[in-house]
Structures are given as C-alpha cells and as structure tokens.
C-alpha positions in Angstrom: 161.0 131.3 47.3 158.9 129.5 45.1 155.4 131.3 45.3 158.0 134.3 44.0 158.9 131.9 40.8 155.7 130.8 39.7 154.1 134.1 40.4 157.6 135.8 38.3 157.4 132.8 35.7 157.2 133.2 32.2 153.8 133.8 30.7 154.1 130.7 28.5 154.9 128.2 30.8 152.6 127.3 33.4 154.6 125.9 36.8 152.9 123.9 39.4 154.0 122.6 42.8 153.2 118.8 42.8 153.2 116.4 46.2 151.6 113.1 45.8 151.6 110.3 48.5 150.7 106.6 47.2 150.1 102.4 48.3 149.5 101.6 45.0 148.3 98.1 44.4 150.2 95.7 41.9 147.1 94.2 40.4 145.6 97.6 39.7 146.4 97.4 35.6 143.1 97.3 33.9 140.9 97.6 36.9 138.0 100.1 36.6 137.3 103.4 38.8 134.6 105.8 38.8 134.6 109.6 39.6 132.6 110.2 42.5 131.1 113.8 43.0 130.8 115.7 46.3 127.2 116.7 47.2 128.0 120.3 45.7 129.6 119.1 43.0 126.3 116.9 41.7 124.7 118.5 38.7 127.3 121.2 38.4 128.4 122.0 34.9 132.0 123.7 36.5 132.8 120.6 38.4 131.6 117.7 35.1 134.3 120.2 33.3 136.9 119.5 35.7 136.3 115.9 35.9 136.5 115.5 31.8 139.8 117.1 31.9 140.8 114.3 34.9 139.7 111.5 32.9 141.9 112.6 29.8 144.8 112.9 32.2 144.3 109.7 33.8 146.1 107.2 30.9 149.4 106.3 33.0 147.2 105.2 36.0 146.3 102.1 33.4 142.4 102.5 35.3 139.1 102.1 32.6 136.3 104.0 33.6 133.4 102.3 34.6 130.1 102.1 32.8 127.0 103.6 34.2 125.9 101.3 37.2 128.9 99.3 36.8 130.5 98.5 39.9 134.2 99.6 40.0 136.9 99.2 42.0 138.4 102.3 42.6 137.1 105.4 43.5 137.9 108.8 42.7 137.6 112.0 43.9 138.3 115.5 42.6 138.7 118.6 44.7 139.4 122.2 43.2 139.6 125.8 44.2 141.7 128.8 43.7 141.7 131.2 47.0 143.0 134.6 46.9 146.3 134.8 49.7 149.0 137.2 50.0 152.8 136.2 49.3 155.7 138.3 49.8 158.1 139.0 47.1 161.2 140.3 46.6 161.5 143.7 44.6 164.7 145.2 43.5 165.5 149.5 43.4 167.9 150.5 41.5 169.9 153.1 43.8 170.8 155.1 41.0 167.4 155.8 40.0 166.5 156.3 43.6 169.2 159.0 44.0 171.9 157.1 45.4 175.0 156.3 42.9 176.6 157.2 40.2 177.3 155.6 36.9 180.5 156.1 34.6 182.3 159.4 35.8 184.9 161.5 34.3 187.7 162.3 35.8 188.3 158.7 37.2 187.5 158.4 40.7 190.0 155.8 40.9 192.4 156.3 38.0 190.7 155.8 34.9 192.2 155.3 31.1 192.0 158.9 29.5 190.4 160.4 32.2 187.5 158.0 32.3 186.5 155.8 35.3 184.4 154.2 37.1 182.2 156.5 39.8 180.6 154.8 42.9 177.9 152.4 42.8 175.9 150.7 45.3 174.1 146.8 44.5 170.2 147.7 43.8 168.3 147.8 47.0 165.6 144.8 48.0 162.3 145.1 49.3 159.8 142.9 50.2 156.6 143.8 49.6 152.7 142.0 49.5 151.5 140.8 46.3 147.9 139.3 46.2 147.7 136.0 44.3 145.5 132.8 43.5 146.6 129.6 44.4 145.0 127.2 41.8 144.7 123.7 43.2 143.7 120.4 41.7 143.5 117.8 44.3 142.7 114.2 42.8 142.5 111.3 45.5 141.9 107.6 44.8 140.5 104.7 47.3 140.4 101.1 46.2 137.3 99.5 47.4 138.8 96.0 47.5 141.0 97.0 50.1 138.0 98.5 53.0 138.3 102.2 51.0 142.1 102.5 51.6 143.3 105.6 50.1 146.0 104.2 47.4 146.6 107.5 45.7 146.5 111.3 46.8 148.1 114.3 44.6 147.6 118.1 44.9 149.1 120.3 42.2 149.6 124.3 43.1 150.2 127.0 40.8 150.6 130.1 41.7 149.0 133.0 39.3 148.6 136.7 40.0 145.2 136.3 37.9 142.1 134.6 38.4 142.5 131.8 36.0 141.8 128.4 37.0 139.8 127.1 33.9 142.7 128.0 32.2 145.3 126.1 34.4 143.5 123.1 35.6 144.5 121.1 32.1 148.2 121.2 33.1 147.4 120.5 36.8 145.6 117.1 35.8 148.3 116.9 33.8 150.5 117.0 36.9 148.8 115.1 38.8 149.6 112.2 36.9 152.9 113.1 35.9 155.3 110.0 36.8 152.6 108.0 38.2 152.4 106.5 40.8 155.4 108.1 41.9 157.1 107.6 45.2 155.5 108.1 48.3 155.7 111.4 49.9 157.1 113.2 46.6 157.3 116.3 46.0 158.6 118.1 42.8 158.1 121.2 40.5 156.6 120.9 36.9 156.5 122.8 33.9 154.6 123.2 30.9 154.7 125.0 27.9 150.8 126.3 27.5 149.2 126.1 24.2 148.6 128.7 22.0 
C-alpha cells in the first residue's frame, strides 16, 4: 500500500505520489505566464509563500514570468492543503512476545546437534489498524490563453506524513510537480527526495 510507505518512509527522504495530465503546446518555449491567485488566496502571506517556492520550481517548463501588467500567455494556478484522513496499516506481533512460540530449545524438538534444536515458532502476526495522517498536496494547473483557456498542464503531488508539516514539504512537492516535465499524459509515478539538513 503506498499511504503505508510514505507514512513508514525514512525520515530523510520525503516521498510523494505524482499524476500529471498534459496538451502541451510546441511553441510554448519562452512564452510568459503569470500566477493567478484565488479570491482567498489575495493578500495572503501563506499562499505568496507557496507561490515563490512554484516559481523556483518552474525552470523545465521553459515559461518567463510576466511583468506586472504585462499580458501573458499562460496562466497558472496553485492549489494547496493538507487534510487530516485515516489510513490503515499493517502492524506486525511478534508471537513470541505475545505468548505464543518458542525460540531455540534444548533437547532438540526435532533432533538437534548436541542436544540443541530448534523449538516451534509461528510467522509474527499482522494487524491492521487506523493511523491518522496528513495528506500534503500541491496542485499546480496551467491554461494557455491563446488557445480559449485550454487547460495544457495539470499535476498534483501527495505525500503522506503522520505530522502536520506542509511548509516543510511543499519545496519538494513543486519540485515534483515539475519533475520530467511535461511528462506524458495521464502519468503517474512515485518520487523521492533526500530533504536538506
């Protein structure tokens, strides 16, 4: 399962879950684009954050940004948020230490060397049990307005984290945004990052 992986994942590597659909245009090299807020996201210091960190990770789309009250042709758009779900995962008891088992016994069970064998043991036991996470997501969408507004690029990038720590992860999700970009169409692929010290 891979909620299980990126939740069980090493503390310093960040993982993220990447699908990214695209019609991207030939003749976009060099064009300009623009960030374009939502109405909550106007004026909010979180969200001009977020969208520094998506400009930075925006090189292999070739795009410039557009200067203020320049017209540009593409726009973008930058969704965030990191809900609190519940995932199972799978949870292994050792049977020994649960009172079922034995390890190495004496007298050889079944015919050990100098007396020594090996006693009966049973596979540790799985559970499944509910483990609250967050599910940070960066969602970064692009529409060419030579083209009516056609979407041309859409990406989300999930990682799963059993803290609350999106301003933390949403470097590497950028990052995986625009990892292989364009990409093909309807991809879908698992990342991983080392994260800095």
């Amino acid at each position: 399962m891979a909620s299980l992986f990126l939740v069980a994942g090493c503390a310093s590597t960040l993982s993220a879950r990447v699908t990214s659909y695209q019609k991207w245009p030939a003749n976009a090299q060099g064009q300009s684009y623009r960030i374009v807020p939502s109405t909550n996201q106007l004026n909010n210091l979180e969200f001009e954050s977020v969208a520094d960190t998506v400009r930075a990770a925006m090189g292999p789309t070739g795009l410039v940004e557009a200067r203020s009250g320049q017209t540009a042709r593409f726009d973008v758009s930058i969704n965030y948020e990191n809900p609190l779900s519940q995932v199972w995962v799978q949870r292994y008891y050792d049977p020994y230490m649960d009172g079922w088992g034995f390890g190495p016994a004496f007298g050889g069970y079944y015919g050990g060397y100098r007396g020594w064998g090996g006693g009966i043991y049973m596979a540790p036991s799985v559970r499944s049990e509910p483990v609250e996470v967050y599910k940070n997501t960066l969602t970064v969408i692009i529409k060419d307005n030579q083209n009516n507004g056609a979407e041309v690029y859409r990406s989300s990038a999930v990682n799963v984290s059993s803290s609350d720590n999106l301003a933390q992860a949403v470097p590497y999700l950028a990052q995986a945004v625009f990892d292989g970009f364009p990409g093909n169409n309807g991809q879908v692929r698992e990342v991983n990052y080392k994260r800095g010290r």
